[in-house]
MIGUKOL-803326 format. One record per residue (C-alpha): residue in one letter; z, x, y. Coordinates in steps of 0.1 Angstrom, whole numbers, plus 2048, in hexadecimal, padded with zeros to 3 digits. Layout:
REM residues N
AZXY;...
REM end
This chain:
REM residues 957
X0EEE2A73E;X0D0E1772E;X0D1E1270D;X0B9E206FA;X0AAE1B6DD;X0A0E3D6C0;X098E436A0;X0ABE58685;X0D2E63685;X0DFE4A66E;X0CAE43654;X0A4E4D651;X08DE3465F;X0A2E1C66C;X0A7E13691;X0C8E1A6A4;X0D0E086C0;X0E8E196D4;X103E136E6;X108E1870B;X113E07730;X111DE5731;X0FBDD5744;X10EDB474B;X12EDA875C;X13AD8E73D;X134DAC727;X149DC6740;X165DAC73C;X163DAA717;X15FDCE714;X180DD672E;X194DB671B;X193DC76FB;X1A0DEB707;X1C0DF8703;X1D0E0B724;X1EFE22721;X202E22743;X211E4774A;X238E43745;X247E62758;X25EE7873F;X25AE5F71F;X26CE71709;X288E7F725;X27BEA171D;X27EEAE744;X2A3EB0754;X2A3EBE779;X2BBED977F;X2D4EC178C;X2D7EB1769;X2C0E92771;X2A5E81764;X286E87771;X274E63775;X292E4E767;X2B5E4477C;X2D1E31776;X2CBE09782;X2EFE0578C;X30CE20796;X31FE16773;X301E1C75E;X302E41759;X329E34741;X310E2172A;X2F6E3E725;X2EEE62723;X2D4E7F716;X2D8E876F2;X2D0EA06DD;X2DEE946BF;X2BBE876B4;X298E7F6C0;X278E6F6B9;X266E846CE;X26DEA66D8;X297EB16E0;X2A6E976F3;X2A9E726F1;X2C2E57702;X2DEE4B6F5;X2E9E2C700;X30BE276F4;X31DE02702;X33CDF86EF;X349DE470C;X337DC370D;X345DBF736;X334DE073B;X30ADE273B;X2F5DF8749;X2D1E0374C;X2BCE2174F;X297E1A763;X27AE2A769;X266E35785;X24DE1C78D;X22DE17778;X20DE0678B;X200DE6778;X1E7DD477C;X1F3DA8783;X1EED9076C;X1E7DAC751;X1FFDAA732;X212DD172D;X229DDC70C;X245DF3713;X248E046F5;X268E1A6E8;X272E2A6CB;X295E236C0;X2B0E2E6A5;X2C8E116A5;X2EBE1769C;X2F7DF46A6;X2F5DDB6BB;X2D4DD36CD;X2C5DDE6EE;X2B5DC6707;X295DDA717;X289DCA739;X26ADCE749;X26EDC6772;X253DBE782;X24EDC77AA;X238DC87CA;X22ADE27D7;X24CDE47ED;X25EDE67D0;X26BDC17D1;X277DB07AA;X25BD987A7;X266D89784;X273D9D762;X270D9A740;X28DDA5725;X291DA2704;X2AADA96E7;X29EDC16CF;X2ADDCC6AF;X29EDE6697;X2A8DF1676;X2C9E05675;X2CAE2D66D;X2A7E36674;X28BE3A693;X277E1A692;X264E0B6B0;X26BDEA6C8;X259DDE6E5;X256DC26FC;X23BDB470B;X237DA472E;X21DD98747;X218DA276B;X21ED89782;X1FED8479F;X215D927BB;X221DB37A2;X210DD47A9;X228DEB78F;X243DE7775;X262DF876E;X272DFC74F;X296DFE745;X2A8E05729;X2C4DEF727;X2E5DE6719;X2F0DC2725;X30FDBA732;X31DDA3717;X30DDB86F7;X317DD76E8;X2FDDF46D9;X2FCE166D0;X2DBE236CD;X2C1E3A6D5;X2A4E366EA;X285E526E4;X25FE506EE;X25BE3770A;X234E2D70F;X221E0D724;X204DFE71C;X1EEDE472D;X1E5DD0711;X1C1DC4704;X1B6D9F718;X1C0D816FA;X1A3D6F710;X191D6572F;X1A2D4874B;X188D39761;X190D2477F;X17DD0377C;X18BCF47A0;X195CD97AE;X189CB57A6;X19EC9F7A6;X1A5C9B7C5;X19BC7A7E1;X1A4C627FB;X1C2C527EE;X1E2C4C7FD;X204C387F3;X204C26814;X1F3C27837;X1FCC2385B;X1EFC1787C;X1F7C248A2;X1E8C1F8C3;X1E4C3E8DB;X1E6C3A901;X1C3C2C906;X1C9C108EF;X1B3C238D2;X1C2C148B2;X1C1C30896;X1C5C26871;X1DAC48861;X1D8C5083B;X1E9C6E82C;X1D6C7480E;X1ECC7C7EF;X1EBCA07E1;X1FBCC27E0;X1FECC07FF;X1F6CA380D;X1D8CA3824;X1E0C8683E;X1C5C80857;X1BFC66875;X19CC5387B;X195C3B894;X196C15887;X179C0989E;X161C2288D;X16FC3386E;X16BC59884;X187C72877;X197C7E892;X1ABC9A888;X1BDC9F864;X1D5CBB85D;X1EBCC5837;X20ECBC835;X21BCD8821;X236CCB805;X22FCA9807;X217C9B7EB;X216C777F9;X21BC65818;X233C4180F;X23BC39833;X234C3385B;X241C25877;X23BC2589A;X24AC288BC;X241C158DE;X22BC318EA;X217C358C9;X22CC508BE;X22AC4D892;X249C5D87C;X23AC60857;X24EC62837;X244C7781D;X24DC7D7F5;X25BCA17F2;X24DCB0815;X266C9982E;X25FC89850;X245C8D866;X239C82888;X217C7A893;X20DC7B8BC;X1EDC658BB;X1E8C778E2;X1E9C998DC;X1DAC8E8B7;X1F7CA68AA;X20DCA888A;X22DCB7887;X249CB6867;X26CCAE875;X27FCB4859;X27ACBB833;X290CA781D;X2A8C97835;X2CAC97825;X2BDCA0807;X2A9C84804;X284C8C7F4;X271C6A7FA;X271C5A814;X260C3580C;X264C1E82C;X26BC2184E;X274C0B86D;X279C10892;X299C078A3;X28DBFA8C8;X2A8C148D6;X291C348C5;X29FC3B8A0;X28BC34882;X29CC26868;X28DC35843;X295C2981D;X299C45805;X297C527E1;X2ACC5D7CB;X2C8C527E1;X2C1C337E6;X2CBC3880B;X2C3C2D82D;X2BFC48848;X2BBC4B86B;X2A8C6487F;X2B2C628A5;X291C778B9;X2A4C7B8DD;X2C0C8E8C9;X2B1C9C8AA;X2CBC90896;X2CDC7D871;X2E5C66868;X2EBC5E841;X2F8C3883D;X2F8C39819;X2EEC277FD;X2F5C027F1;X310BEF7D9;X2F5BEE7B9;X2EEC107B8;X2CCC107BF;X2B5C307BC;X29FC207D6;X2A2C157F6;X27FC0C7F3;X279BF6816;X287BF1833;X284BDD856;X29ABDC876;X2A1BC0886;X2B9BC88A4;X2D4BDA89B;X2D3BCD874;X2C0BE385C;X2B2BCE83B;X2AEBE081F;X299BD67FC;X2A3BEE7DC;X294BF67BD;X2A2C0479B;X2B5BE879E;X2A7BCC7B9;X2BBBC57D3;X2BCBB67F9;X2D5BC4811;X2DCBC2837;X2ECBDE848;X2FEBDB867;X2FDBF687D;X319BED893;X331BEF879;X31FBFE85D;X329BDE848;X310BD9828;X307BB481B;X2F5BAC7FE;X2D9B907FE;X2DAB7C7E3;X2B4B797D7;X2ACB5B7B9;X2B2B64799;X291B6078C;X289B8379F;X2A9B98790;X291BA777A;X276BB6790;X276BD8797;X282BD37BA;X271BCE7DC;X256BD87E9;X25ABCD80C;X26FBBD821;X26ABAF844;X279B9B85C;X26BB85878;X288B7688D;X29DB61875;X282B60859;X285B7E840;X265B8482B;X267B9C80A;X24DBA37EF;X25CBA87CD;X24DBC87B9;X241BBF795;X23DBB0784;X23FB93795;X234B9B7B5;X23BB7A7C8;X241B787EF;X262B647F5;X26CB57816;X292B56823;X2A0B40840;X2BEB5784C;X2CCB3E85C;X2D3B22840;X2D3B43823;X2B9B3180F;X295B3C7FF;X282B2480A;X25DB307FF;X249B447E3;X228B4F7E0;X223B5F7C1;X20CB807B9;X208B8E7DF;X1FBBAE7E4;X20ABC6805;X220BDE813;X22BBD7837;X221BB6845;X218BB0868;X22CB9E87E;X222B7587E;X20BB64895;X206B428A4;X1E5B39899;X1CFB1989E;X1BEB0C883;X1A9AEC878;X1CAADE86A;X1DFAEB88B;X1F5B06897;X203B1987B;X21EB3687E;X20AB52867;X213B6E855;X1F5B8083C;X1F3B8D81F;X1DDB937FD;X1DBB7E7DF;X1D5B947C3;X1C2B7C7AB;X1A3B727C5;X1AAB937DD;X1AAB787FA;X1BBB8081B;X1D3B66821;X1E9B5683B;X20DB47835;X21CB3084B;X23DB3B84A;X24BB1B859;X23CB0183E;X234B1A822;X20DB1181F;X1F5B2C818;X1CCB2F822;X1B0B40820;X1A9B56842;X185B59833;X183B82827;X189B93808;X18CBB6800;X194BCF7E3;X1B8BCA7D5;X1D5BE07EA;X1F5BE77F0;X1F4BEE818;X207BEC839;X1FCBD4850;X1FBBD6878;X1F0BC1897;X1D6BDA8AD;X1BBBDC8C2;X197BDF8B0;X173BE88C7;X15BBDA8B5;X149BB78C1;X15AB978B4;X17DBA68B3;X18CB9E8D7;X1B4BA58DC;X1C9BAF8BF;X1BEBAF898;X1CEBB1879;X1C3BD5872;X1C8BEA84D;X1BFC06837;X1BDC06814;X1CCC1F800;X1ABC317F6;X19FC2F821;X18DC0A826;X195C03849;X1A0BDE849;X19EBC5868;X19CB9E870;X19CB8F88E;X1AFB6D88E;X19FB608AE;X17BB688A5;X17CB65879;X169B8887D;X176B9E863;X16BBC685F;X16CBDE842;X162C00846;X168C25836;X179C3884A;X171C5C84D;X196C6883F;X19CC8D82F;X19DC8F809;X1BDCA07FA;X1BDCB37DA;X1D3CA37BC;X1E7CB079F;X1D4CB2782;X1E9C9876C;X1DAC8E74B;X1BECA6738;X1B2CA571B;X190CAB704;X17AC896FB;X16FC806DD;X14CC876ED;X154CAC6F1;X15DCA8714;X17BCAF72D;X18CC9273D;X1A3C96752;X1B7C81772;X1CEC8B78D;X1EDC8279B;X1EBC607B1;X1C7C5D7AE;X1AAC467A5;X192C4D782;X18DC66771;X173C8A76F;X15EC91751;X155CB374C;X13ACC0738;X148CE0724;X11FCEA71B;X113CE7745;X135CE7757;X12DCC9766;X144CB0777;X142C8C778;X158C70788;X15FC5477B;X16CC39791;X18DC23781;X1AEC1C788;X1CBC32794;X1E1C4F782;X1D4C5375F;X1F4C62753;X1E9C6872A;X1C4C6D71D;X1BEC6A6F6;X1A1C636DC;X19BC4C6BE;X178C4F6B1;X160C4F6CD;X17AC3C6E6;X188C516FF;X1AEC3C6FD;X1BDC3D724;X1E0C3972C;X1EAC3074E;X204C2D766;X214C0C771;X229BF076B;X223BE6747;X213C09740;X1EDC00740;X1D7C0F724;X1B0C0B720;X194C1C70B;X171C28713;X156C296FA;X149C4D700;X124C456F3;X123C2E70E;X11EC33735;X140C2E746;X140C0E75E;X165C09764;X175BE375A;X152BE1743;X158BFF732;X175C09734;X17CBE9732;X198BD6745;X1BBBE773E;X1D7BD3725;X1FCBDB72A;X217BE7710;X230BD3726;X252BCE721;X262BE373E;X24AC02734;X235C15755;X227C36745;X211C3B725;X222C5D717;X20EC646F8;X1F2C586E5;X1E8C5C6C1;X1CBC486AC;X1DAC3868F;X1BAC2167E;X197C2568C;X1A0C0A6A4;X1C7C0C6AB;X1D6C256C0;X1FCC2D6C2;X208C306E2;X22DC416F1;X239C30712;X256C3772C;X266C1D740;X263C1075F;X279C1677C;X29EC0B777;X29AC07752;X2A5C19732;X294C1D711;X26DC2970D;X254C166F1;X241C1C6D4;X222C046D7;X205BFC6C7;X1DFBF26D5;X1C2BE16C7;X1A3BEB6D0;X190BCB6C5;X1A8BB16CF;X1B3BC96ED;X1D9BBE6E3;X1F7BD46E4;X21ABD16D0;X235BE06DD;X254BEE6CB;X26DBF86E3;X286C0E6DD;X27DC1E6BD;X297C376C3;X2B1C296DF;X2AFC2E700;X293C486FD;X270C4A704;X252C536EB;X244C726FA;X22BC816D8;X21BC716C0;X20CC7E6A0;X200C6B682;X1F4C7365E;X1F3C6163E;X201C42648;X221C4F65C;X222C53680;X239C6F68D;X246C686B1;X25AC7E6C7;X272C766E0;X27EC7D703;X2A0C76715;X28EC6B734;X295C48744;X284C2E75D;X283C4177E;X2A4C3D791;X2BBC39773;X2CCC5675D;X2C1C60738;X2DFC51720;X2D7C65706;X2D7C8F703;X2BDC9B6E6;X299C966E0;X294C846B9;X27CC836A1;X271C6568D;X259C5A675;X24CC37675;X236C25659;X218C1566D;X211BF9656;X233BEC652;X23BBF1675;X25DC0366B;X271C22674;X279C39653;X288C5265F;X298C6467E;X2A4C8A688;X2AECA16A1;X293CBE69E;X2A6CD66B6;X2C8CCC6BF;X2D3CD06E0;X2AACCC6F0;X2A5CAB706;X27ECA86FB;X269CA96E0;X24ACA96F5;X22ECAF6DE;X226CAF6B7;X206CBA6A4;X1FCCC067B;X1EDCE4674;X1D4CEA658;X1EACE663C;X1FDCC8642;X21DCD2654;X229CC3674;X233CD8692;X242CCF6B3;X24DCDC6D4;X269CD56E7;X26DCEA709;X27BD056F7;X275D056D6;X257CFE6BB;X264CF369E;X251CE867A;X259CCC667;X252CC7645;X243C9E63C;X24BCA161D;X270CAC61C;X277CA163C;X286CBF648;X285CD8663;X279CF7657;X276D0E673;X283D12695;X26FD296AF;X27BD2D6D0;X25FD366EB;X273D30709;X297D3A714;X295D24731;X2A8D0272D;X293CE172D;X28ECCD74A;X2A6CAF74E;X28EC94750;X264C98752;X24AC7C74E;X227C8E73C;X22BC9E71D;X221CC6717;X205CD0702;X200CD86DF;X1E1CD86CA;X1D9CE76A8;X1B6CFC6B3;X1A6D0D692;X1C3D24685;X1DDD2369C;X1EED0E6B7;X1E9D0B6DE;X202CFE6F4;X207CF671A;X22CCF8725;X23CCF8745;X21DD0A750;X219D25735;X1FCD2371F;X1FDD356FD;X1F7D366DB;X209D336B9;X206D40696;X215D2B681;X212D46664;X221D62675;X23AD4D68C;X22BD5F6AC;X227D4F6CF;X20FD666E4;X20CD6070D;X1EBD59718;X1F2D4A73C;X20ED44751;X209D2F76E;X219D3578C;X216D0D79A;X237CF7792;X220CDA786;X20CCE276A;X1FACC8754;X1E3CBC733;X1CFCD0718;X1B2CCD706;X199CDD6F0;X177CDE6F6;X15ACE56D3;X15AD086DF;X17CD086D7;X187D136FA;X1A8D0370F;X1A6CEA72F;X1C6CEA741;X1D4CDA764;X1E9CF077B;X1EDCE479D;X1D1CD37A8;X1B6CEB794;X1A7CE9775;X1A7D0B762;X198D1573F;X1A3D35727;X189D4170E;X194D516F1;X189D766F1;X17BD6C6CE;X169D526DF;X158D686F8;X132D726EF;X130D96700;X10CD98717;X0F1DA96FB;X0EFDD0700;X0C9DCE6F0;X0B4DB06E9;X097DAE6CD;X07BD956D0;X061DA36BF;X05ADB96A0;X074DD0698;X067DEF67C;X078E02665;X09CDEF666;X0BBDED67E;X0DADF8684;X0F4DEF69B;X10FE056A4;X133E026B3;X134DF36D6;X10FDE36D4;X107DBD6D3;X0E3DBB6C5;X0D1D9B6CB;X0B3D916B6;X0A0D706C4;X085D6A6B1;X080D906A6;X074D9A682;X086DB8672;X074DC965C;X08EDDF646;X0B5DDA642;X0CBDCD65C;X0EDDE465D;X109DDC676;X120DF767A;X145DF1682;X14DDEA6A4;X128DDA6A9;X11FDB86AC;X0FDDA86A1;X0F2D846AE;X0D4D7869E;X0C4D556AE;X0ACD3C699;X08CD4668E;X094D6D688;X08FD7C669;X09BD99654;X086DA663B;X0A2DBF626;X0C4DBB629;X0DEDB263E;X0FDDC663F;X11EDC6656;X140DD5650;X15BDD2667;X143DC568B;X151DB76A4;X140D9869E;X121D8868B;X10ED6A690;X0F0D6467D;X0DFD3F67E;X0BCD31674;X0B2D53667;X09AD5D64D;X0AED7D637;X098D8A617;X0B3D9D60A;X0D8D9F603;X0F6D9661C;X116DAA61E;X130D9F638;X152DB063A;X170DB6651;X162DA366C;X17BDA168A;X169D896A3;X156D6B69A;X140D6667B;X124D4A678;X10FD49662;X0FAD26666;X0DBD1965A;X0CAD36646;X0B4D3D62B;X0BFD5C619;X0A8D6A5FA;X0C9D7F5E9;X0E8D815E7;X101D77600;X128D865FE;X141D8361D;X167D8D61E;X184D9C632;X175D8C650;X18ED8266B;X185D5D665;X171D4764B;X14BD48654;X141D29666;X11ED1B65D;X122D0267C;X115CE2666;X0F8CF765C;X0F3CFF63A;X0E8D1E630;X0D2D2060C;X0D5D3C5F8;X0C0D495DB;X0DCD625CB;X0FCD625C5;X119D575DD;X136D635DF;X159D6B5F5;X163D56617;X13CD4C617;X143D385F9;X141D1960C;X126D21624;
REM end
């Protein structure tokens, strides 16, 4: 229906606008989230009994539950009959449920009951199914009423995406006992809290852990790059001109760590979380072999045995495998003597496997004859790297590369057991096998590698230990080397061929000098969404998992930006206008960009400072002066206790304090009035096992550098993973399970909430989310978003995701929530937030007044009223600058009201407002009185001047 505008009804000569269909979608939605629907509940109140004695629409869940329950007459809510569910035997339980009910997914319902309690409690479930009638999830809770008299209970629950109806039982749980009665059963679809919106994916690009190289039976070399993601997306492109030839997903796996090849080109690939697989570079074919061979989730190196098997070096075992192909068969020759989590790489020469650890270093050699183990003594100097990150072996000459921090390439005779050179920071992965090369000063036995300072190329002459300068440079990497084919002019026979980890095909002729770089054409992945968070500029940044830079998104255009930087962001934070970045790596990097500044990485941002001392991940960050940021930190792999550090933003220093509770890391931060207030996590280095069992909180004094105080906030919980202040002072947390409020003063705990019945995780790297937003809390945990109400103590459910990997929050001006799940990028408005589409829109003159009834948004841009304004309850009035009123303005109970720049010649009364009220900018010629509104009128930074008196909750505007 149009809506229409006529004269008369209310009040004489005034305008009505009334209401009617709306004629947008946003408005449909607004309209529809605000509506209330009961579900029909067959035989609510157990009035209808079939002639058999049964319930009509309700049966017993299991063949013991008709001993727990029965039809009573003894009293009722509702009409002659009630149940009475009568358990005095807590072995017992049992459950009456109802037909089912259609829903609608992803809608929250209310089963509502009426109850007379005698004692005990009851434990209502809702069940939520397919359309075949298969459990999808449940909800339960325990309710209690008050004793001796009818009182209602209910329990709310959301429909899962793959639900198409609920049932509902009335339950008594086996180790409980109850007797009570159960009257007047109704379901209702309850009213939308707010709108989700999809954003996408962006965070995804080329960029892989580590590449490999093949040949097929023409002699085409092929560079292959599994690009890292959820799932990976691993695609093949031909070296000599950068073509893709084919690509394909690798379901499960989220990186690709691993490759080795066979005589006849044939590639095995080792994955994180998604197995083996085998690439035919004939047939241009992938194939998975096995997912998580023995149990083994990473697979991060592999060799070939000349007879066939590859040989591969796991996590968390530490372990060696073997995969034989003619026999599809594994073989699991365990782990080494220091207990290493990682057998990190391996080579095989003959029928001796050497293996390089990490989480502690070590070098082994495994004989395969008689499965014998020896450890490899490596210089002391290097005990306290984080392992190695290769290892190869070239006839009696064994070649490893330390991992950081020292990253040196040492050189081992076998034969005399001595070291016998170093090159220090050397960047690869697999090294190719050495060359006889001539050169100006003579033949030279070669192997090549990166120097990291000057990103030079570089050959080592293994036999005198002298380095030089092939004569190409390229962008720093960590990457697998191989001897191949390349058909392009200059490059006759073999080259020394690579691709980087973000797809720059690699290749240098010795014999020619010629070297090549070129993209190739490999297929993007998608990547976790791993850090969010709103910048001080009123943008959204946010970074995935295993990926380079960062995306700025523009709340006001929903426009994204990348911004090219370093890898894995893993914390985003703000002090003043810098946007403070924590990242992953050894030392734990952190960085700032000035946000009124364009963003030209290593200028500004600039170049990245470390917190050091064994730390890899920034966990938490929390400005503390307007130019020194707190920052939390965990360990790196193999190491125990997390920091509490420090960073200067003008000297672009860092202090570090390690341990500030032992053997923990610093996962929140939040500071006021001096005192920082850190909480704690159980979680170690990768690879090694949490010492402690409890999450703490402390309380440091920033200026003298000292811990005051110290506390368990919810005993028996392994995290406190996030901590804010709400408006009046008082500092709440969140462990996985519980919020919890602690008082600065005192120094106490004062209240315990739990949200989730689930037990924590054992050990998890990025912290949940938890901001204070206007009058409440938001939080982000284990992929439910909701909201808290510190004054009431209630959490309400906005969104449950159903990904496993869900990460970061922010807050945009609007005051609506960014959050990562999966790879996408998703936003909820509040319904509060949501301007519903105008129903009628005044530009011009408008005669004789105006009012606004229920259900009607009236929009005046630019109009002129002449005669008073009244907005009924239920109505909503939005007036834009440059309108005037000439009379009064009026509203009482409207859905919302937003008045700004507006001329009003006569008094303003707003009351009982339950949306949004702003009232910004305007020049009123009376009175103006506001009060009972939902929330304190907000002038926007735009004073409002008043001739009369003011008075109420506009006091201040």
């Amino acid at each position: 229906m149009r809506i229409h505008i006529r004269h008369g009804a209310i009040a004489a000569g005034m305008l009505i606008v009334a209401s009617g269909a709306v004629a947008t979608h946003a408005a449909d939605e607004v309209s529809a989230a605000q509506s209330v629907e009961t579900s029909a509940v067959v035989n609510p109140s157990f009035e209808e009994v079939t002639s058999d004695g049964e319930l009509v629409g309700w049966t017993p869940r299991t063949p013991r539950s008709p001993e727990v329950y029965s039809l009573s007459q003894e009293r009722a809510s509702d009409g002659q009959n009630s149940i009475h569910m009568h358990d005095d035997d807590p072995e017992l339980g049992g459950s009456l449920i109802s037909d089912p009910i259609p829903a609608e997914s992803g809608r929250e319902y209310e089963f509502v009951f009426e109850q007379y309690l005698v004692s005990g409690a009851l434990a209502p479930f809702m069940y939520f199914e397919d359309a075949d009638g298969q459990r999808i999830d449940h909800v339960y809770e325990r309710v209690e009423t008050t004793s001796g008299q009818w009182e209602q209970a209910s329990l709310v629950g959301r429909v899962p995406d793959e639900a198409t109806q609920i049932r509902l039982l009335v339950n008594a749980s086996v180790g409980g006992v109850v007797d009570s009665y159960v009257d007047n059963v109704s379901l209702r679809m309850l009213p939308l809290k707010g709108i989700e919106e999809d954003l996408g994916t962006y965070t995804g690009h080329v960029a892989a852990q580590t590449t490999g190289v093949t040949t097929d039976a023409s002699g085409r070399t092929l560079a292959l790059l599994g690009s890292n993601g959820q799932p990976v997306r691993f695609s093949a492109v031909d070296v000599s001109t950068g073509e893709r030839l084919m690509q394909q997903e690798m379901p499960g796996a989220s990186m690709t760590w691993s490759y080795a090849s066979a005589d006849d080109g044939t590639t095995y690939i080792g994955t994180s979380q998604g197995g083996m697989w085998r690439f035919d570079p004939d047939a241009l074919a992938l194939e998975q072999i096995q997912d998580n061979p023995l149990g083994e989730s990473h697979l991060y190196s592999m060799d070939m045995h000349e007879d066939g098997r590859v040989f591969i070096g796991t996590y968390p075992g530490g372990k060696v495998l073997s995969y034989d192909p003619d026999a599809d068969e594994w073989t699991d020759h365990g782990g080494f003597g220091n207990d290493a989590a990682y057998s990190k790489t391996v080579d095989v020469a003959g029928d001796t496997v050497y293996v390089g650890t990490q989480a502690p270093i070590g070098l082994w050699s495994l004989d395969l004859a008689t499965g014998d183990k020896t450890q490899i003594a490596i210089p002391d100097q290097f005990l306290s790297d984080g392992g190695f990150q290769s290892v190869d072996v070239f006839g009696d000459t064994l070649v490893a590369l330390t991992f950081t921090p020292s990253r040196t390439l040492l050189v081992y005779d076998m034969v005399v057991g001595e070291w016998t050179h170093q090159v220090d920071d050397v960047a690869y992965r697999r090294m190719a096998e050495p060359r006889w090369v001539t050169t100006p000063d003579g033949e030279r036995y070669e192997v090549y590698y990166q120097d990291r300072a000057s990103r030079e190329v570089r050959g080592l002459d293994l036999n005198t230990g002298e380095t030089r300068t092939v004569g190409f440079s390229m962008e720093l990497n960590s990457m697998n080397w191989y001897w191949a084919p390349v058909e392009r002019e200059g490059f006759p026979g073999d080259s020394l061929v690579g691709t980087t980890q973000g797809g720059m095909v690699t290749a240098w002729n010795p014999e020619s000098g010629e070297a090549y770089e070129g993209t190739g054409d490999f297929a993007p992945s998608p990547a976790f969404v791993r850090s969010l968070n709103a910048g001080p500029d009123g943008n959204i940044y946010f970074g995935g998992f295993a990926s380079h830079g960062l995306i700025r998104y523009a709340p006001d255009t929903d426009e994204a930006t990348k911004l090219p930087g370093p890898g894995q962001m893993e914390q985003l934070g703000s002090n003043g206008d810098d946007l403070v970045i924590g990242g992953y790596g050894y030392g734990a990097p952190v960085t700032d960009f000035d946000t009124t500044q364009a963003w030209e990485w290593e200028k500004n941002p600039a170049p990245r400072v470390h917190l050091g001392d064994e730390q890899e991940r920034v966990a938490a960050i929390e400005a503390v002066a307007p130019t020194l940021t707190a920052l939390g930190s965990y360990p790196v792999k193999g190491a125990v206790g997390g920091a509490l550090a420090f960073y200067d933003h003008e000297q672009r220093t860092t202090q570090t304090y390690r341990n500030i509770v032992q053997d923990q890391t610093v996962m929140s931060l939040a500071y006021r009035d001096g005192m920082l207030y850190g909480g704690t996590s159980i979680v170690t280095g990768l690879g090694t096992e949490p010492t402690t069992s409890e999450g703490h909180l402390f309380v440091y004094d920033v200026a003298a550098r000292e811990k005051e105080f110290v506390t368990v906030p919810v005993p028996g919980d392994q995290h406190v993973a996030r901590l804010a202040f709400d408006d009046e002072g008082m500092l709440w947390g969140m462990t996985g399970t519980t919020l919890f409020s602690f008082d600065p003063q005192t120094r106490q705990v004062v209240d315990l909430i739990e949200f989730e019945r689930r037990n924590d995780r054992d050990t998890y790297v990025v912290g949940r989310g938890f901001e204070w937003v206007e009058d409440r809390f938001v939080g982000y945990s284990r992929c439910e978003l909701f909201e808290f109400d510190p004054s009431t103590k209630k959490v309400s459910t906005l969104v449950e995701k159903t990904t496993t990997t869900c990460n970061g929050l922010g807050i945009d001006e609007q005051g609506r929530y960014y959050y990562g799940a999966g790879t996408h990028v998703f936003r909820w408005t509040p319904m509060e937030k949501i301007e519903p589409a105008c129903t009628e829109t005044f530009t011009d003159a408008v005669n004789d007044g105006l009012v606004v009834p229920a259900d009607t948004v009236a929009c005046l841009d630019g109009a002129s009223v002449d005669g008073a304004v009244q907005v009924q309850p239920g109505g909503a009035l939005r007036m834009e600058p440059g309108s005037s009123i000439h009379g009064s303005l009026t509203a009482s109970e409207a859905a919302h009201v937003k008045v700004r720049g507006t001329e009003i010649r006569g008094a303003v009364s707003v009351t009982g407002t339950n949306g949004q009220f702003v009232f910004a900018g305007n020049d009123v010629r009376g009175s103006l009185d506001c009060s009972g509104n939902a929330s304190e009128p907000d002038d926007e930074g735009a004073a409002n001047t008043v001739t009369g008196s003011v008075g109420g909750q506009c006091a201040g505007v």
